[in-house]
C-alpha positions as CSV (number, residue, x, y, z in Angstrom):
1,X,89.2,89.9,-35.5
2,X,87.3,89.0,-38.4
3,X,88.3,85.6,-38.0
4,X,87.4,85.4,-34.8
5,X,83.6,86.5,-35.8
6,X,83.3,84.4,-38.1
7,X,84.0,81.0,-36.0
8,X,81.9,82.8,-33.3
9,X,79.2,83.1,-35.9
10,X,79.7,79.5,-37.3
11,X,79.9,77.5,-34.1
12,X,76.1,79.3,-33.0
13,X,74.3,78.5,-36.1
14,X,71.5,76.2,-35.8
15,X,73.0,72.9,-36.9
16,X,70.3,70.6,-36.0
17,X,67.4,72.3,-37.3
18,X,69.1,73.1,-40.6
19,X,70.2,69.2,-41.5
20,X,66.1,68.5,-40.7
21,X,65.4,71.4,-43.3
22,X,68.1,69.9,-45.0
23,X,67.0,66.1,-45.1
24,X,63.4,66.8,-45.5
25,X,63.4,69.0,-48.7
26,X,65.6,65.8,-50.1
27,X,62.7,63.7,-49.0
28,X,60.0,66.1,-50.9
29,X,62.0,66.1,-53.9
30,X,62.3,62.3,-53.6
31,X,58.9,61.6,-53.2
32,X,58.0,64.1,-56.0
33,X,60.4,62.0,-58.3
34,X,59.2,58.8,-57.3
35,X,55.0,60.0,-57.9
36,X,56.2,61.6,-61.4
37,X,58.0,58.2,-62.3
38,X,54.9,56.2,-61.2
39,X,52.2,58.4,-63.1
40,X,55.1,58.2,-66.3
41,X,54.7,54.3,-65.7
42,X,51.2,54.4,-65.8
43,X,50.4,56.2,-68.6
44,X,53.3,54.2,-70.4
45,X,51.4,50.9,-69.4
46,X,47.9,52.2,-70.7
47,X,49.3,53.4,-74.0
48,X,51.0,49.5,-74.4
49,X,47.8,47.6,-73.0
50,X,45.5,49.4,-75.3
51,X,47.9,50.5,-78.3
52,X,49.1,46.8,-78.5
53,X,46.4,44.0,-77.8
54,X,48.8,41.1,-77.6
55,X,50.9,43.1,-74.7
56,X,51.3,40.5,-71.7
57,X,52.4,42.4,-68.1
58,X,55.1,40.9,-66.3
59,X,54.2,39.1,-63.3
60,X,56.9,35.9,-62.5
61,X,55.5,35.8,-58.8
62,X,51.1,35.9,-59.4
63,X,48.9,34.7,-62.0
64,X,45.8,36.8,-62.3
65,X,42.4,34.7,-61.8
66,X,41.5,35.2,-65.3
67,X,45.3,33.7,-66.8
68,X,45.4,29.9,-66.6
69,X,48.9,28.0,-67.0
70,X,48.7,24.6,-68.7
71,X,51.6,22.5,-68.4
72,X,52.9,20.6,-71.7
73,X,56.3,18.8,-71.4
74,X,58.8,21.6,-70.0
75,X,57.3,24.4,-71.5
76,X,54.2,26.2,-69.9
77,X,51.4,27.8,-71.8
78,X,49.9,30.9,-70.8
79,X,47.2,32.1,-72.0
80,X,45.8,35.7,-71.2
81,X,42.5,36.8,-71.1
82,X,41.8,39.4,-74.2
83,X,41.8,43.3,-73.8
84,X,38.8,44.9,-72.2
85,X,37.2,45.8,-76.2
86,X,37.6,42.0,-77.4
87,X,34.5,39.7,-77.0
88,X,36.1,36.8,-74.6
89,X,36.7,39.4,-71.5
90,X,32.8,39.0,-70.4
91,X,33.3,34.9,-70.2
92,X,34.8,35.0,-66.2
93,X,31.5,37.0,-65.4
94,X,29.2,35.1,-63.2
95,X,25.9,34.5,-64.6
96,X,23.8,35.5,-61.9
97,X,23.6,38.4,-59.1
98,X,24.2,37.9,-55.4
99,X,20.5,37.6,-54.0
100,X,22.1,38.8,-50.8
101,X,22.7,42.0,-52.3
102,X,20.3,44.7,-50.8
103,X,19.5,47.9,-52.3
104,X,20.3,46.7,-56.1
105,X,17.3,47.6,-57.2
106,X,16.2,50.4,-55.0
107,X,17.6,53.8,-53.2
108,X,18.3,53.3,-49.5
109,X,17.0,56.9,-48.4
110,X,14.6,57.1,-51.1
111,X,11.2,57.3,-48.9
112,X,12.4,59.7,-46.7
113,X,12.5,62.6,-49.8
114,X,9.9,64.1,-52.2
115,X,9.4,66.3,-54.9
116,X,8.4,69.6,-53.9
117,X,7.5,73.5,-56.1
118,X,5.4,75.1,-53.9
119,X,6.2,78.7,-54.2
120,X,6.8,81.2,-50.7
121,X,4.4,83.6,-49.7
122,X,6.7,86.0,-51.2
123,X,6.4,84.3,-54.6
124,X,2.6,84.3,-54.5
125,X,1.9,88.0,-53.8
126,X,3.7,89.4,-57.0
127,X,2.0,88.2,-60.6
128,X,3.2,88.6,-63.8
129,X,0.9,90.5,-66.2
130,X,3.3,90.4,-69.6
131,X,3.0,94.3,-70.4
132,X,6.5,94.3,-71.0
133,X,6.7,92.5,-74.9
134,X,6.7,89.1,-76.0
135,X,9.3,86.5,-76.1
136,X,9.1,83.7,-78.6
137,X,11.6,80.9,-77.8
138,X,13.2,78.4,-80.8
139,X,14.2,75.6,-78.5
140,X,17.0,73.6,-80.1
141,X,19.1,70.6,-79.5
142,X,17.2,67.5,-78.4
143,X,14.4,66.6,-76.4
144,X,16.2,66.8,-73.3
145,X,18.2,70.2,-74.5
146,X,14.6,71.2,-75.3
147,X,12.6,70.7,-71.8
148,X,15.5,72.8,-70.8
149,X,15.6,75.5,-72.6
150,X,11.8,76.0,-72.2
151,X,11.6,75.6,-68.6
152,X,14.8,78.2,-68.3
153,X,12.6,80.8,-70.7
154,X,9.4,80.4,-68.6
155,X,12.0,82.0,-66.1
156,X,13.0,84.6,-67.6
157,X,9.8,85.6,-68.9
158,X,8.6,85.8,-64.9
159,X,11.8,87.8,-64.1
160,X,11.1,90.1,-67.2
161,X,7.2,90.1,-66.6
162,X,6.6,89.1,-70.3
163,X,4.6,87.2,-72.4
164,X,5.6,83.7,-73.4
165,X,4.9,82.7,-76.7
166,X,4.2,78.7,-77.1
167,X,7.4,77.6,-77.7
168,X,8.8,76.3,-81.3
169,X,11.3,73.4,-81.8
170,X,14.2,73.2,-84.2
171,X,13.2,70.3,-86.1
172,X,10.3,71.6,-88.6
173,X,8.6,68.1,-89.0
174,X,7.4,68.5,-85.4
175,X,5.8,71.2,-83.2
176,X,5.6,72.0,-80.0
177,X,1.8,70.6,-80.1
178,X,2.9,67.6,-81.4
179,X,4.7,66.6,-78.3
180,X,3.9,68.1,-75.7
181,X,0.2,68.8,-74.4
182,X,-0.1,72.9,-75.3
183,X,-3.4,73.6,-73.0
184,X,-1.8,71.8,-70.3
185,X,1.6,73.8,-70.5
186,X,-0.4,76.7,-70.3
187,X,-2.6,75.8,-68.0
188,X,-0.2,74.9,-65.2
189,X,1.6,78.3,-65.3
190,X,-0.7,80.3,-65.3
191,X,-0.2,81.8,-62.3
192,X,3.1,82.0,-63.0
193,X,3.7,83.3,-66.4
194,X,1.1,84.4,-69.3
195,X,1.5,82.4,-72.2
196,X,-0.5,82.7,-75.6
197,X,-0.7,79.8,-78.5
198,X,0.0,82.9,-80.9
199,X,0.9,86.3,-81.3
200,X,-2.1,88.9,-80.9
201,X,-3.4,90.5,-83.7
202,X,-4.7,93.9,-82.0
203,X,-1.3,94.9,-81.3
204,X,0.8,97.1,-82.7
205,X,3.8,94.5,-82.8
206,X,6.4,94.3,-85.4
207,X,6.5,92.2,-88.4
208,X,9.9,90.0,-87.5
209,X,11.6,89.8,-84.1
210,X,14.7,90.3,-83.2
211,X,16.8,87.9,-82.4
212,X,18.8,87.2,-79.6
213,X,21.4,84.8,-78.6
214,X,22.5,84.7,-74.8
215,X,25.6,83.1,-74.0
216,X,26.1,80.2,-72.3
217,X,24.8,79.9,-68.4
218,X,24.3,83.9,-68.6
219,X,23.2,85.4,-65.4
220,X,20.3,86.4,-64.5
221,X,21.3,89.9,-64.2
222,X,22.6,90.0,-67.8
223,X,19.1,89.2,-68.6
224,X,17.6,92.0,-66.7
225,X,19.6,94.6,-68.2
226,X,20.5,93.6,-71.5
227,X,17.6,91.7,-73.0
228,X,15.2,93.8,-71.1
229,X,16.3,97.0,-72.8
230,X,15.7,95.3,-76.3
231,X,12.5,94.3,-74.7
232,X,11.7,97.6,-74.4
233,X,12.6,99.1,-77.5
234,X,11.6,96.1,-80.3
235,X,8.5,94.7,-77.9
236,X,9.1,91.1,-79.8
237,X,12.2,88.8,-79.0
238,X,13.0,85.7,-79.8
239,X,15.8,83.0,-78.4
240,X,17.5,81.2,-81.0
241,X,20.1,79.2,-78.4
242,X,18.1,77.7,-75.3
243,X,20.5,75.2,-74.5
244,X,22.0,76.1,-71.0
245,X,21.1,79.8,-71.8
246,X,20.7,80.4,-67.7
247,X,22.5,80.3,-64.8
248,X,22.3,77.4,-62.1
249,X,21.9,79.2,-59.1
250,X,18.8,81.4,-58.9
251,X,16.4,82.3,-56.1
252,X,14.6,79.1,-54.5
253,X,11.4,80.5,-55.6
254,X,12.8,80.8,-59.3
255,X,14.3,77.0,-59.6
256,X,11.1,75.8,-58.3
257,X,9.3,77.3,-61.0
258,X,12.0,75.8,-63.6
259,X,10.9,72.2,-62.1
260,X,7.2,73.0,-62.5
261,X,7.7,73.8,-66.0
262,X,10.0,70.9,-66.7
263,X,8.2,68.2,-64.5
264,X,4.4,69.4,-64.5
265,X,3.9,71.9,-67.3
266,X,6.0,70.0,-70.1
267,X,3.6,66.9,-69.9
268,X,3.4,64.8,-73.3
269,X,0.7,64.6,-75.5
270,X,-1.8,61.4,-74.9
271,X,-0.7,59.0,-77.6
272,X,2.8,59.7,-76.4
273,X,2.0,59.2,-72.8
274,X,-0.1,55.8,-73.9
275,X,2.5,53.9,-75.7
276,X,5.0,55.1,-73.3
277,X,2.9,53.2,-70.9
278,X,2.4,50.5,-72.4
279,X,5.8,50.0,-73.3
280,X,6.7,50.0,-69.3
281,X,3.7,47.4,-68.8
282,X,5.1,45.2,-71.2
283,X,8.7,44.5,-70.1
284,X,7.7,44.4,-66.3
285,X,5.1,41.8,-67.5
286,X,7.9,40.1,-69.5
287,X,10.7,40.3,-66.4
288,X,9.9,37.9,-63.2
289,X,10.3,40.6,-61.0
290,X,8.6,43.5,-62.8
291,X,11.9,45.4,-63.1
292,X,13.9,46.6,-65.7
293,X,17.0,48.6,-66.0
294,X,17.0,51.5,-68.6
295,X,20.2,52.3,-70.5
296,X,21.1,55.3,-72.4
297,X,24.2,54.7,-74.8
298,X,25.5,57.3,-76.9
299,X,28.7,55.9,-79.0
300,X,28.8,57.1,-82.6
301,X,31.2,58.4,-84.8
302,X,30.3,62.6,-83.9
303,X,30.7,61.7,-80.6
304,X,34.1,59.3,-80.4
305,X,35.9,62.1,-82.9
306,X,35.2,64.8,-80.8
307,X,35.7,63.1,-78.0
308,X,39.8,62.8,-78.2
309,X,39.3,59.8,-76.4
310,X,41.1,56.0,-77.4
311,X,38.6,53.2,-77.6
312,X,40.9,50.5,-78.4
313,X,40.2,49.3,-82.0
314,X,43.3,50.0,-83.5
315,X,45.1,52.0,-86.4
316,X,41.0,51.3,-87.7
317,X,39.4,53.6,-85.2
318,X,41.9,55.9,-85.6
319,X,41.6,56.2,-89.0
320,X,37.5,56.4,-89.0
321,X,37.9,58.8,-86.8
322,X,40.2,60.7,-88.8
323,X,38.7,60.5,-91.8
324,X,35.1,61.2,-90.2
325,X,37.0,64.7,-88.6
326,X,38.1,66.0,-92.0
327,X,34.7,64.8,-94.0
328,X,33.1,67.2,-91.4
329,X,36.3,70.0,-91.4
330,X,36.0,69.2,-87.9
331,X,39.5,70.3,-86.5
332,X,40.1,68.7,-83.3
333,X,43.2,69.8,-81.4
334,X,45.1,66.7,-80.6
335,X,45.1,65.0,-76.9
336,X,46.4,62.5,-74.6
337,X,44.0,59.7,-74.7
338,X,45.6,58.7,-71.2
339,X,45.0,62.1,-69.5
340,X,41.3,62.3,-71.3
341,X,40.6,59.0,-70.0
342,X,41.7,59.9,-66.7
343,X,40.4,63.1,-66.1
344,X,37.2,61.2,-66.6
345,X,36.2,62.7,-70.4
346,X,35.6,59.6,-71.7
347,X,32.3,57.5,-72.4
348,X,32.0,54.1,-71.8
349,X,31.6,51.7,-74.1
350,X,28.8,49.4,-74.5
351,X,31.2,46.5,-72.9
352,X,32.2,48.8,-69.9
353,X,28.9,49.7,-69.2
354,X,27.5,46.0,-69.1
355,X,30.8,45.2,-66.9
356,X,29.5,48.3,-64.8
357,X,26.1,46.9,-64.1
358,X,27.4,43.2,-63.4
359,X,29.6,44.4,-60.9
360,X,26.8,46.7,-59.3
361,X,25.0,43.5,-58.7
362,X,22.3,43.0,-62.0
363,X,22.4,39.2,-63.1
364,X,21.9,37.6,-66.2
365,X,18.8,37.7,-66.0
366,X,17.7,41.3,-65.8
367,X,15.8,42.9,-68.1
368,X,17.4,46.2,-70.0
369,X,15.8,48.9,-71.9
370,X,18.2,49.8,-74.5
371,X,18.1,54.0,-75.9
372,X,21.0,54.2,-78.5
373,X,21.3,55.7,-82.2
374,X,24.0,54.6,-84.1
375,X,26.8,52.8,-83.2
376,X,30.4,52.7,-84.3
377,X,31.0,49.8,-84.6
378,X,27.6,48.3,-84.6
379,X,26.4,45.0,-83.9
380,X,30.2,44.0,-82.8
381,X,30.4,46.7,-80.7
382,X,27.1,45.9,-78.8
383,X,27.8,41.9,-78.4
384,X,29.3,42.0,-75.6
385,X,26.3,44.1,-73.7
386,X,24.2,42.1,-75.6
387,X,25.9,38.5,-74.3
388,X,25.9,40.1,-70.2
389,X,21.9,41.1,-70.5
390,X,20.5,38.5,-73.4
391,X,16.9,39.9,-72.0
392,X,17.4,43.2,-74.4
393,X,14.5,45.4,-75.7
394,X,14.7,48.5,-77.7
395,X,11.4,50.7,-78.3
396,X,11.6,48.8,-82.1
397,X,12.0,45.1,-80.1
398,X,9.0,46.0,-77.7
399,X,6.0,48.2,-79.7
400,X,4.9,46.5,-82.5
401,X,4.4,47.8,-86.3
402,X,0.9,48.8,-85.4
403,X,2.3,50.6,-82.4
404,X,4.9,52.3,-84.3
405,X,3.2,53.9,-87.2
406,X,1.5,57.1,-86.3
407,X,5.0,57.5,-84.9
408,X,7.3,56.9,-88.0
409,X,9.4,59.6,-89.2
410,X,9.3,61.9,-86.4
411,X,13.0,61.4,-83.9
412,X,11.1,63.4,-81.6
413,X,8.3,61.8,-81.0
414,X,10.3,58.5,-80.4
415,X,13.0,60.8,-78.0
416,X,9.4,61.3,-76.2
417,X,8.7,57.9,-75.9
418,X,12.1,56.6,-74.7
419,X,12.2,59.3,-72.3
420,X,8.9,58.1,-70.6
421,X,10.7,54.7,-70.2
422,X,14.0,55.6,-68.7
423,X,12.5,58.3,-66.5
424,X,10.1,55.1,-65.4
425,X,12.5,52.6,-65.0
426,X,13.6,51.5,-61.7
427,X,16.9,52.1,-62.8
428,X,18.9,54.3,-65.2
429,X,22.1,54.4,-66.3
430,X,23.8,56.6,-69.1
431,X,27.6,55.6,-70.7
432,X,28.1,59.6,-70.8
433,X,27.7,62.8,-69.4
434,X,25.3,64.0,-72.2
435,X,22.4,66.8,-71.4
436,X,19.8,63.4,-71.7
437,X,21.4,61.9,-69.5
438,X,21.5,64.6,-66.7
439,X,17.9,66.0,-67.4
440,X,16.6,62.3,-67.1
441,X,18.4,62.0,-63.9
442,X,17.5,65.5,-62.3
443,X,13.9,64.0,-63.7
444,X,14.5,60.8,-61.6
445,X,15.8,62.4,-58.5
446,X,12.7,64.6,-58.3
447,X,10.5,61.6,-58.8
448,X,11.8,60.0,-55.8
449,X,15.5,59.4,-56.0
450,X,14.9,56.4,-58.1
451,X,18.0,54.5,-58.8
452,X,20.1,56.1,-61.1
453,X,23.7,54.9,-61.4
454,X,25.9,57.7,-62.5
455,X,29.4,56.4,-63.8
456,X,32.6,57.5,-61.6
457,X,34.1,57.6,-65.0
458,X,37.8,58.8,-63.7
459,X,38.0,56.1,-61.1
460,X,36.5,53.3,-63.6
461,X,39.1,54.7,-66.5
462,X,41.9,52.4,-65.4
463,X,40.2,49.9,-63.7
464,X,38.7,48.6,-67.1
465,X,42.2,48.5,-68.3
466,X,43.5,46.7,-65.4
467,X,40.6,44.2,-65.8
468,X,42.9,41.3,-67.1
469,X,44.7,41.4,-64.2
470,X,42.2,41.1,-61.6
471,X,39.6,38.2,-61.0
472,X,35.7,39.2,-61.3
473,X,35.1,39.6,-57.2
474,X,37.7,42.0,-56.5
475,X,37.4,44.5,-60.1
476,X,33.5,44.4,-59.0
477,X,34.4,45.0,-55.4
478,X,36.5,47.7,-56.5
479,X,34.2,48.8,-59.2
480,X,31.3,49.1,-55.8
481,X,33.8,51.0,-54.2
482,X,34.2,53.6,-56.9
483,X,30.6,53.9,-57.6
484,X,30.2,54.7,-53.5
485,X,28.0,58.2,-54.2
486,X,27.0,57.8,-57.7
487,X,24.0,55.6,-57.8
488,X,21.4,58.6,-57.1
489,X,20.4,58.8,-53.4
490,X,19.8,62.4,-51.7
491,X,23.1,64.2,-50.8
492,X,25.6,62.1,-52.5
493,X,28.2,64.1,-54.6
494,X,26.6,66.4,-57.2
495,X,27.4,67.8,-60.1
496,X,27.2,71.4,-60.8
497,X,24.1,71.4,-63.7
498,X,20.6,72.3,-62.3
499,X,18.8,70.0,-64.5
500,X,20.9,66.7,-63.4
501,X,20.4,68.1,-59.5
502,X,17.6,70.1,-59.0
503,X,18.6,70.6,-54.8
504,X,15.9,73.1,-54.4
505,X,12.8,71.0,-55.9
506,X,13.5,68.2,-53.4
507,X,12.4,68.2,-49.9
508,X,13.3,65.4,-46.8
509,X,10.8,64.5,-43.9
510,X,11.4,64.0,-40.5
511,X,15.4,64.1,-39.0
512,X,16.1,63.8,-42.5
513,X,15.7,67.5,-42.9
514,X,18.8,67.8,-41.3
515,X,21.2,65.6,-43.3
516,X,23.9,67.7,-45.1
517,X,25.7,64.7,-46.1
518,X,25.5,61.0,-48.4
519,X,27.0,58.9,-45.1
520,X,25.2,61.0,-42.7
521,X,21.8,60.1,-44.4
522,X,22.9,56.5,-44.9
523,X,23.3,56.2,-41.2
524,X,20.4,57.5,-40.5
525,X,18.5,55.5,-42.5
526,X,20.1,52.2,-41.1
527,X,19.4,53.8,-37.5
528,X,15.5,54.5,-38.6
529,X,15.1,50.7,-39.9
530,X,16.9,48.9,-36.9
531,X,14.4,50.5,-34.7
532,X,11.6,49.2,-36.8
533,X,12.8,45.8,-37.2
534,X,12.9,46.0,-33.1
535,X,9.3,47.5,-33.3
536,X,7.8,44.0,-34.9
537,X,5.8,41.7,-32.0
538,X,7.2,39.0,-33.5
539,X,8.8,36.5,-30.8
540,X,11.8,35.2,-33.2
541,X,11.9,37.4,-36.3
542,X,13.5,34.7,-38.8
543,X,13.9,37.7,-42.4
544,X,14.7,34.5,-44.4
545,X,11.3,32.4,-43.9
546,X,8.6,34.7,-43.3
547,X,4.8,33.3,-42.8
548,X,2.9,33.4,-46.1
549,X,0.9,37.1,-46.7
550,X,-0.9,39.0,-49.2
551,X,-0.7,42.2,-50.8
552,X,-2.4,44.2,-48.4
553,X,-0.7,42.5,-45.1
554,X,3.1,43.0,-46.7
555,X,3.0,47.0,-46.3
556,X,4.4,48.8,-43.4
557,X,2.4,51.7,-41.3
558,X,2.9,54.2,-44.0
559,X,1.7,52.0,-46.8
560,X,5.2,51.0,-48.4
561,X,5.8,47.2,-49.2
562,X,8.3,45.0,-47.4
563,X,10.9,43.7,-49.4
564,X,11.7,40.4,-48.1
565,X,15.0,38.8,-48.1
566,X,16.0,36.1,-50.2
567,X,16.1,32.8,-48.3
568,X,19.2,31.0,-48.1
569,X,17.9,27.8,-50.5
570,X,18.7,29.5,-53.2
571,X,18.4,27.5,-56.8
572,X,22.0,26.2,-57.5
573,X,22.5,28.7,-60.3
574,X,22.7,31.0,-57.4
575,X,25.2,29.3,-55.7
576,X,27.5,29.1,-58.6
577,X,27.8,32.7,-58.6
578,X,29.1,32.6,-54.9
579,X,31.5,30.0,-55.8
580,X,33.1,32.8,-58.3
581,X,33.4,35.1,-55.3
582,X,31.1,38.3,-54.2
583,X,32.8,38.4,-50.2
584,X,32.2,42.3,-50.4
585,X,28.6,41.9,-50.9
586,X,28.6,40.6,-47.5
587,X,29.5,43.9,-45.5
């Protein structure tokens, strides 16, 4: 009888569905080998190409562009372009950009946003009086760090209803009046916030505050209860660590006031302001086209050794770096370069980031801005930038001695003046994800959107490596396609720091009020300017020969220029770079 169950029980069991089961968790642990074995031959390839320079891949069946084979008897030569950090790899970049190429310069949806701080009704019908103590911020780090710091304290000082003391900055050789205009800053918010230059003297206030540290990105909440209570009790506080000492996410009405405090209160004293001005004047009068490209680069030694990250210079980078970690009893816990690089924790080098702007479309022939401090490396390290853009200024280069000396000796004030610059510049680019970086982009965006080109550094990681095997059209075709989203316009992916993104200071008119995404907006935007090209009474509307016109006859019905085409006849330079390849640029 049991027998019999059991064949019973054996002949109905599912067998079709339980060979599928079967076969398809054979399939899943297949394809789980087979992505584990191509990630192991990854990493093992990027650890040969930039551990061992002379490494040459394997390819019997396809040269890359940049490997030429030169026949000599039986035998063939091949040579192979250098590795991405040696000085040859920028000689198969074309000379000059596409002139097809739209939207190099500018932001596509850029006209159709706007900086905006006005407060809610809400907002406007509480005040803040200050009865509840004083607060006296020590805002450290650098300039950037700084702006920060004091525009987050001018909201918690709204939140707490105190007073504001005029804020003090780490470094003692400068003050707060030094660099920024104090009547103004107090001035602008005062509706906001009550601010004095100095504490009163009429007041029964203690002789030393009390410090108070907040840790990082603390909530709003924490605030209201915990420094509050001290408040309270002491009457005088002050905050020793203002870098990212709040929250991102506050009430609308709250992160508008952090953008009037950062973008209209914290306004630069006038000899600041006047150089800065003149500095921009200068190199547009010096570029053809008025334009210039402002580039942040941050690449010394603090930053590469506590970075974890493989630069590719050898058993001598790694020892600098090693050496330059125990000098400082830095202890740095040790990491896969690979995964570092690929997780996008990297900066780029000065050679990347030229690469990076060739391949968005900048020629030869634009003009950079250059905002770097030391350099490991130095001058070698910077040639190959140097050799992509010869038409290089720093704030040195461009002011001259007369310029510079009321400025000499004081980092901040010269942090002041390259700020003005970048923020200015039609575009900006940074090699890492530093606070200057993101505060001079948030600073951008609420400008306008200008152009800002934010590196998709865990796309680019292995791309650069790859470079030797790819010809120049399709790494910068690739290189566009990574960078898709991370060249500044509204709604494009966003990072998660308030300063880099400030969402609730920027406002969109018209139909674009309802965008909630990058390509929606894009679309839009082509929609809104093929309507207006069909709007023009012109009988055969020819964008590469247009009649001859002056200033005030090339702007649109809202007062924006036209930005005509380039024609066709093109010098032959230009031609020379199509002959190298840019198809993509054509989509």
């Amino acid at each position: 009888m049991a027998r019999g169950r059991y064949r019973f029980k054996f002949r109905n069991l599912p067998l079709l569905p339980t060979l599928l089961f079967l076969l398809g968790s054979v399939l899943v642990i297949l394809l789980l080998l087979s992505a584990f074995k191509r990630h192991h031959l990854e990493a093992q390839r990027f650890r040969q190409t930039w551990d061992h320079p002379t490494y040459k891949p394997q390819q019997k069946n396809e040269l890359p562009k940049n490997v030429s084979t030169e026949k000599n008897g039986n035998a063939n030569k091949t040579r192979v372009l250098k590795q991405p950090w040696e000085l040859t790899s920028v000689e198969a970049v074309p000379k000059a950009g596409d002139p097809r190429l739209r939207e190099v310069w500018n932001s596509s949806m850029a006209e159709w946003y706007y900086g905006c701080t006005e407060p809610t009704e809400r907002y406007q019908t509480t005040s803040n009086s200050g009865i509840n103590g004083y607060l006296m911020i020590r805002a450290n780090g650098n300039l950037a760090s700084q702006r920060a710091g004091i525009a987050d304290s001018v909201a918690i000082a709204r939140t707490l209803d105190a007073t504001l003391v005029v804020p003090t900055l780490t470094d003692d050789k400068d003050t707060f009046e030094n660099i920024f205009d104090v009547d103004h800053f107090i001035s602008t918010l005062a509706t906001d916030v009550r601010i004095v230059k100095q504490l009163p003297t009429d007041e029964n206030l203690p002789t030393a505050a009390l410090s108070f540290v907040a840790p990082r990105k603390a909530s709003l909440p924490f605030y209201q209860f915990k420094l509050f209570q001290k408040l309270q009790g002491h009457r005088l506080i002050q905050l020793t660590e203002t870098n990212n000492m709040l929250q991102d996410n506050l009430d609308p009405d709250l992160q508008k006031l952090r953008c009037r405090a950062s973008y209209s209160a914290l306004r630069f004293v006038p000899s600041i302001t006047e150089l800065g001005h003149t500095l921009i004047q200068r190199i547009g009068n010096l570029s053809k086209t008025g334009q210039y490209v402002a580039v942040h680069i941050r690449f010394d030694t603090d930053t590469l050794s506590a970075s974890g990250c493989y630069f590719g210079g050898g058993e001598k980078e790694r020892n600098d770096l090693m050496t330059y970690r125990r000098r400082w009893g830095r202890q740095v816990q040790l990491k896969d370069p690979h995964k570092e690089r690929s997780e996008g924790k990297c900066p780029l080098t000065p050679m990347e980031l030229g690469l990076l702007l060739r391949a968005m479309g900048f020629g030869e022939d634009s003009f950079v801005y250059l905002v770097m401090g030391s350099i490991y490396g130095g001058e070698e390290t910077l040639t190959p930038l140097k050799k992509l853009f010869p038409h290089h200024y720093t704030l040195q280069s461009l002011a001259t001695e007369e310029e510079l000396a009321p400025f000499l000796g004081s980092e901040s004030k010269f942090a002041a003046i390259n700020y003005m610059v970048c923020e200015e510049g039609n575009v900006f680019i940074a090699n890492d994800g530093s606070d200057t970086g993101k505060v001079v982009t948030g600073h951008r965006r609420f400008e306008g959107h200008r152009k800002t080109i934010r590196p998709n550094f865990e796309k680019l990681a292995l791309l650069y490596v790859a470079r030797h095997k790819l010809g120049w059209a399709q790494f910068a075709s690739k290189t566009r396609i990574f960078q898709n989203g991370f060249t500044g316009e509204p709604n494009e992916q966003r990072g998660g720091d308030f300063y880099e993104n400030p969402a609730s200071c920027i406002c969109a008119r018209g139909e674009f009020e309802l965008v909630k995404s990058f390509h929606e907006g894009r679309e839009l935007a082509k929609r809104m300017r093929r309507e207006d090209k069909r709007n023009i009474d012109e009988p055969e509307r020819n964008w590469i020969e247009l009649p001859e016109q002056n200033e005030d006859e090339k702007a649109d019905g809202d007062g924006e220029p036209i930005i005509d085409e380039e024609p066709l006849t093109a010098p032959v330079e230009l031609y020379e770079a199509d002959d190298l390849g840019w198809p993509w640029l054509m989509n």
